[in-house]
C-alpha positions, 0 to 999 in steps of 0.5 A, a space after each residue: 542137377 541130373 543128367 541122363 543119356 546114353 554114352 559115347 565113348 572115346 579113348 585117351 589124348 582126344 585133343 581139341 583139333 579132333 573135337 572140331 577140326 582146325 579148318 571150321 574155326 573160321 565159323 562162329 556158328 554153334 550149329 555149323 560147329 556142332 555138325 563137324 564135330 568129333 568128325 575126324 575119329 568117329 565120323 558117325 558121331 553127328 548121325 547117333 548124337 542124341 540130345 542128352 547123351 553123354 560122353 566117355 573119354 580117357 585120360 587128358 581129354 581136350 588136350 592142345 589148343 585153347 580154343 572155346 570152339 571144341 566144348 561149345 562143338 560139344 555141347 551144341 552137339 547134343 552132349 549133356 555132358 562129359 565124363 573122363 578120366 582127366 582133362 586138360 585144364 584149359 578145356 576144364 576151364 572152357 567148358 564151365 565158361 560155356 556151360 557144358 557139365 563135365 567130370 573127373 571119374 576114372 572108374 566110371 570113364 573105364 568101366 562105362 561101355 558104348 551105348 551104357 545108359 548112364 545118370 549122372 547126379 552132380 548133386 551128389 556126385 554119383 554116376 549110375 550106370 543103368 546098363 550095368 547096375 554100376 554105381 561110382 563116386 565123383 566129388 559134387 559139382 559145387 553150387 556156383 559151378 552148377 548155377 553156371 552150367 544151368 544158365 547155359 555159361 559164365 556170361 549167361 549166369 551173370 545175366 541170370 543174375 546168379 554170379 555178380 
């Protein structure tokens, strides 16, 4: 499973109220989410989002409430996948239930620029900063994760017939 796009960087403690703000919970549309996404830090971010691209963050990325509404924000938004330094479990947990692809790599989430292209192979668990001429080594996603993602979700993969 490869990924490749551009990078949007955000820094350290992004929480879940910042991804998508508290007053758009009330919508369970994935369009209507993504349009707000990530608007309270980088209101630009819906306007230079292309489908593909992949996001940089800090340390604790996802942090505060439990909500499915910031990764599904995300990944509605255009964003392949994630990359940071650390992420809250819950919102580890959340994006591999919905099926955005993301990854622990500090290297990578410090030395990667705004606006790096980047190829991320979960295969092999190397992220390629085409910009730079980088390279960094993350563990591999393992198949089971992978099937998840690639069905669009948890409940998707058990339609696909992947997880039973």
């Amino acid at each position: 499973m490869k990924f490749t796009g551009k990078a949007i960087k955000y820094g350290d403690n992004v929480d879940t109220d910042v991804i998508i703000p508290a007053r758009y919970l009330n919508t369970i549309d994935k369009k209507e989410l993504a349009s707000h996404c990530m608007e309270d830090i980088d209101k630009d971010f819906v306007k230079k989002v292309e489908v593909g691209d992949i996001m940089i963050a800090g340390s604790n990325f996802g942090c505060g409430s439990s909500r499915e509404h910031a990764p599904i924000a995300i990944k509605e938004s255009g964003i392949s996948l994630v990359i940071a330094k650390s992420f809250a479990r819950i919102f580890y947990r959340n994006s591999i239930n919905i099926g955005l692809a993301i990854l622990e790599c500090p290297e990578a989430s410090e030395s990667i620029k705004e606006g790096d292209k980047i190829e991320a192979d979960l295969d092999n668990g190397i992220i390629y900063n085409i910009t730079t001429g980088q390279s960094f080594k993350t563990n591999p996603f393992p198949e089971f994760i992978q099937k998840i993602i690639s069905c669009g979700g948890l409940v998707e993969s058990i339609r696909c017939g992947d997880i039973k």
